[in-house]
C-alpha positions as CSV (number, residue, x, y, z in Angstrom):
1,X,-33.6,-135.6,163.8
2,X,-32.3,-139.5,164.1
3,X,-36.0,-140.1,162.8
4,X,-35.7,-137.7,159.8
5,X,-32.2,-139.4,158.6
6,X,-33.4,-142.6,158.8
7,X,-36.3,-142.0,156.6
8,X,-34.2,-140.2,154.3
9,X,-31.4,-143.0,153.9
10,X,-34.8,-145.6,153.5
11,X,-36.2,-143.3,150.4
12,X,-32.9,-143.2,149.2
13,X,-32.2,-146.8,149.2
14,X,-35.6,-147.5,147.7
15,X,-34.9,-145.5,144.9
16,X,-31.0,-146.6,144.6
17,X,-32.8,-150.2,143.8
18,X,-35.0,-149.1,141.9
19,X,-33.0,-148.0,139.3
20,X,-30.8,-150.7,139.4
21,X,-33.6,-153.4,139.1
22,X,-34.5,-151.0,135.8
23,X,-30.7,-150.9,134.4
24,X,-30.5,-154.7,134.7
25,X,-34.1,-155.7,133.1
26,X,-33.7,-152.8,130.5
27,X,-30.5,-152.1,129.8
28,X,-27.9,-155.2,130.6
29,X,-29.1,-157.9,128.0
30,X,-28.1,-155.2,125.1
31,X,-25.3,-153.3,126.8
32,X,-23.8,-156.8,127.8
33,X,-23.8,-158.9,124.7
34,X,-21.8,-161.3,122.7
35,X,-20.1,-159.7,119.7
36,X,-22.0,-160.1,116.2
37,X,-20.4,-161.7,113.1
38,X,-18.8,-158.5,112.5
39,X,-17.5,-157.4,115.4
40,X,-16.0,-160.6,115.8
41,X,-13.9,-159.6,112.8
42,X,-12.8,-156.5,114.4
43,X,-12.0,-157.7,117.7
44,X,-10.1,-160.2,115.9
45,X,-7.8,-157.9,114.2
46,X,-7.3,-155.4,117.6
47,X,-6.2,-158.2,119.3
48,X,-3.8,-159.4,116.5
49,X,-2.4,-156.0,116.0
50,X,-1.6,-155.4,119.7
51,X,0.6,-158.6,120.5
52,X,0.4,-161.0,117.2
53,X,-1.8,-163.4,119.0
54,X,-4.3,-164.8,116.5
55,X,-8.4,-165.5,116.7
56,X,-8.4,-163.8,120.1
57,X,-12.2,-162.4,120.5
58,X,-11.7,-162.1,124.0
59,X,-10.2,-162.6,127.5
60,X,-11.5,-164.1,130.6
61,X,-11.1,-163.7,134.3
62,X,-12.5,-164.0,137.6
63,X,-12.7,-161.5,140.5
64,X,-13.9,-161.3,143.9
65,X,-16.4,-158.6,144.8
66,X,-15.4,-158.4,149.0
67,X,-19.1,-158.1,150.9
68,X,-20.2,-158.0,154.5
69,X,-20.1,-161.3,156.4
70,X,-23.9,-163.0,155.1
71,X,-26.2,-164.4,157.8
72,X,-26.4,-167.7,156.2
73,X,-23.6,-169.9,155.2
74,X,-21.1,-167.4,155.8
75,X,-18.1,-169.8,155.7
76,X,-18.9,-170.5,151.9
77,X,-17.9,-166.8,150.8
78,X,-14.6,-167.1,152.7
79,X,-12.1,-166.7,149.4
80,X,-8.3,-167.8,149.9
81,X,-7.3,-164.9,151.1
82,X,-9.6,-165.0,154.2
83,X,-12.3,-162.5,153.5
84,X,-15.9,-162.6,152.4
85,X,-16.5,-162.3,148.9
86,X,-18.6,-162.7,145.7
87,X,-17.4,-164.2,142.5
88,X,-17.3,-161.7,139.3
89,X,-16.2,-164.1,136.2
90,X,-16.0,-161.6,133.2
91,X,-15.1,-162.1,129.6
92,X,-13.9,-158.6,127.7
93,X,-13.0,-157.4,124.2
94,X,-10.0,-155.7,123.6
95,X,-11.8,-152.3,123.6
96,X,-12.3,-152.7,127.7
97,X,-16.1,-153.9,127.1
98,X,-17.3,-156.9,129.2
99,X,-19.3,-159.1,126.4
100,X,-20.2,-161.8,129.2
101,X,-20.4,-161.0,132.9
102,X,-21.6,-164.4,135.5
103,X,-21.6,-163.3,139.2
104,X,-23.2,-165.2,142.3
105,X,-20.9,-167.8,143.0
106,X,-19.7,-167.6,146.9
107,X,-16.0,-166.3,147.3
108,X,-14.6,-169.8,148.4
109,X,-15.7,-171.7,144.9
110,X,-12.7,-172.2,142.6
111,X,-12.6,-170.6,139.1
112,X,-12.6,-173.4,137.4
113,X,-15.8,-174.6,139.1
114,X,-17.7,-171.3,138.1
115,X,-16.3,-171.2,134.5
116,X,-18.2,-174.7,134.3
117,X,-21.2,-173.7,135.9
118,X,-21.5,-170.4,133.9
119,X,-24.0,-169.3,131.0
120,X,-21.1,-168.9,128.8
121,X,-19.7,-172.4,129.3
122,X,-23.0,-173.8,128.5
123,X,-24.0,-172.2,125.4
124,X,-20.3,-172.9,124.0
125,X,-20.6,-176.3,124.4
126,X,-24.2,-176.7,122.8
127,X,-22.8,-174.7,119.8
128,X,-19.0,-173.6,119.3
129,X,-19.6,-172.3,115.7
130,X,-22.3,-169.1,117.1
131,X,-20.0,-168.2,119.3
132,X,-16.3,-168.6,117.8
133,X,-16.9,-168.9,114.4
134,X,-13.7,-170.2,112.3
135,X,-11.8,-171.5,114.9
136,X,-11.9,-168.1,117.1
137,X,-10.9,-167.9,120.8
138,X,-11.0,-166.1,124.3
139,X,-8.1,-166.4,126.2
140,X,-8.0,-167.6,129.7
141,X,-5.9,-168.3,132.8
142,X,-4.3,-171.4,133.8
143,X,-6.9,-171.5,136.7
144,X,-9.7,-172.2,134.6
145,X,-9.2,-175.6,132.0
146,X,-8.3,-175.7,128.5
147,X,-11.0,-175.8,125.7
148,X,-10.8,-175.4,121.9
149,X,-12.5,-172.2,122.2
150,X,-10.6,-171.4,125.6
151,X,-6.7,-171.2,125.3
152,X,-4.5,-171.0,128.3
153,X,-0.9,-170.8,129.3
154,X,1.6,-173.4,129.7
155,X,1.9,-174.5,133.1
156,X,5.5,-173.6,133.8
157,X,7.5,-176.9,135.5
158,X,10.8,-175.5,134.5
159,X,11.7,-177.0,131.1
160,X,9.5,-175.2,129.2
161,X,11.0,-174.5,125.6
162,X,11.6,-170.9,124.1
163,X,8.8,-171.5,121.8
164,X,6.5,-172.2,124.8
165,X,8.0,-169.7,127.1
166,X,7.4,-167.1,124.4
167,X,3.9,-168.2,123.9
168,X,3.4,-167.6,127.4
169,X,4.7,-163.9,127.2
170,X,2.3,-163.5,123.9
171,X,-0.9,-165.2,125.5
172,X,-0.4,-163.0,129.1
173,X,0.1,-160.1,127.2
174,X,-2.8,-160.4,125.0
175,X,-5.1,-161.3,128.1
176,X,-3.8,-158.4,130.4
177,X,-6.7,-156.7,128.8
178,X,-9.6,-158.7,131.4
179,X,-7.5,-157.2,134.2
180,X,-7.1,-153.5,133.3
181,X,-11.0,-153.8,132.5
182,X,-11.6,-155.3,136.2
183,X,-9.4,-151.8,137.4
184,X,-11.5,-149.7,135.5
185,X,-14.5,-151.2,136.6
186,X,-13.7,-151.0,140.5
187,X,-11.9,-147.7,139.8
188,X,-15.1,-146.0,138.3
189,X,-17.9,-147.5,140.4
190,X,-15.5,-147.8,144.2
191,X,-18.5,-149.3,145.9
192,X,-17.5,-152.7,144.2
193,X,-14.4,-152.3,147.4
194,X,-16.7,-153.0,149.6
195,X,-20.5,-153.7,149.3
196,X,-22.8,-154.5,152.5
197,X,-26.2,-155.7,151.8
198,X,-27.8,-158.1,153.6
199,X,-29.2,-159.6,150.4
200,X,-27.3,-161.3,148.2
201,X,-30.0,-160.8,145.3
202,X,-29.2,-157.6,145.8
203,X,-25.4,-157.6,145.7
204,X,-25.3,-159.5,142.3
205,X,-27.9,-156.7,141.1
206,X,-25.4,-154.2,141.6
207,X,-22.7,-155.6,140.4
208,X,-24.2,-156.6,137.4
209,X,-25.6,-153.2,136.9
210,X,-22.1,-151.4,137.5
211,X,-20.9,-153.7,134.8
212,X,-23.6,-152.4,132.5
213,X,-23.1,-148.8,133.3
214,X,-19.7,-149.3,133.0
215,X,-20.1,-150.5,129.5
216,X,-22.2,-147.8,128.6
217,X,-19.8,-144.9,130.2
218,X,-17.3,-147.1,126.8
219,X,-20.3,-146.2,124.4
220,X,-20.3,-142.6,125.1
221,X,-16.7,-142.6,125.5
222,X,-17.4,-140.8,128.6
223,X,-14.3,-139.9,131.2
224,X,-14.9,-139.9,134.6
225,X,-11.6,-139.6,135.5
226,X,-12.8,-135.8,136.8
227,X,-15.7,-137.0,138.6
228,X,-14.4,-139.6,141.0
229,X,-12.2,-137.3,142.6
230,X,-10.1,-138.8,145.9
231,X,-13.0,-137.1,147.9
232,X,-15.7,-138.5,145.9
233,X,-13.9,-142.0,146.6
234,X,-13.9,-141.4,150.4
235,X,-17.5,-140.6,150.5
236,X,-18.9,-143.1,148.2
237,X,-17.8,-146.0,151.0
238,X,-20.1,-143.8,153.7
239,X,-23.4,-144.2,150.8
240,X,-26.1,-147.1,151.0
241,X,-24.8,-149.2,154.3
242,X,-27.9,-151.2,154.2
């Protein structure tokens, strides 16, 4: 019996990576993309119209993806708050789609040092004008630095004026939207609580995969607020503890 469940959990692992190694070479490049010319424009005006803040295309976060303990370098995944973790930097429009996921990066590595390090960073730098045409932007946290394509808030010493103080309650406003999207994400796929394989090849597969699926439940407007029941949640963190 002990023999029979092991070779069922093996088959079904196989095939759980299978399909993810065929979501993220199919699938994430086009589901996970930069907006075109024209979607720029709309994002644009859905930002505007929400809070006032203009040339947002998008907002920007970080957020750690808790794993088992690795067998190598263990200490590096240690994140400030003492657990084990993987970084998840994320940029989303205001329609809770990622348009730039970057994950790898162990848990004790700053924000700032990932947003450098990141795809996005790069291809910003080498040319501002594909990605934020006319003086766009994506709106970040103080954590990560400023950029003319990256605006963040005033760091609040205490004599900040009422013009900057209110800029501050605009720009947090307007970039709430990154975190409700990292809710969503964890809230829809709850294996991202907790994820224990021993590779970490693996572990940034699946999270770039749920990030992908997650985009593509947006596309087809699906809801699965009636399929991740509180049961479902309970037994998902029993599945694929490999």
């Amino acid at each position: 019996m002990v023999f029979e469940k092991y070779k069922v959990a093996e088959s079904v692992q196989r095939c759980f990576f299978h399909v993810c190694h065929t979501v993220k070479e199919n699938l994430t490049q086009n589901i996970i993309s930069w907006p075109t010319p024209a979607e720029i424009e709309v994002q644009e005006e859905q930002f505007k119209s929400h809070k006032g803040f203009p040339g947002v295309i998008g907002a920007i976060d970080g957020s750690h993806i808790p794993i088992r303990t690795p067998r190598f370098c263990p200490e590096n995944y240690i994140n400030r708050k003492g657990w084990h973790s993987v970084n998840l930097q994320a940029v989303c429009d205001c329609n809770l789609k990622f348009i730039d996921c970057y994950v790898g990066w162990p848990g004790s590595v700053h924000d700032a040092r990932v947003f450098k390090n990141s795809v996005s960073f790069a291809e910003a730098s080498q040319d501002l004008n594909h990605h934020f045409p006319g003086n766009r932007h994506i709106l970040g946290d103080s954590a990560i630095p400023l950029k003319e394509w990256l605006l963040t808030p005033y760091r609040d010493n205490g004599h900040l004026t009422v013009d900057e103080r209110q800029y501050n309650f605009v720009h947090s406003s307007t970039r709430m939207v990154i975190e409700r999207d990292f809710g969503l994400l964890k809230g829809w796929f709850c294996r991202l609580h907790y994820l224990q394989m021993d590779n970490m090849n693996d572990t940034c597969m699946v999270i770039i995969v749920a990030c992908t699926l997650h985009n593509l439940c947006l596309i087809r407007e699906d809801d699965l607020d009636e399929v991740f029941n509180s049961e479902d949640e309970v037994n998902c963190f029993s599945m694929f503890e490999w």
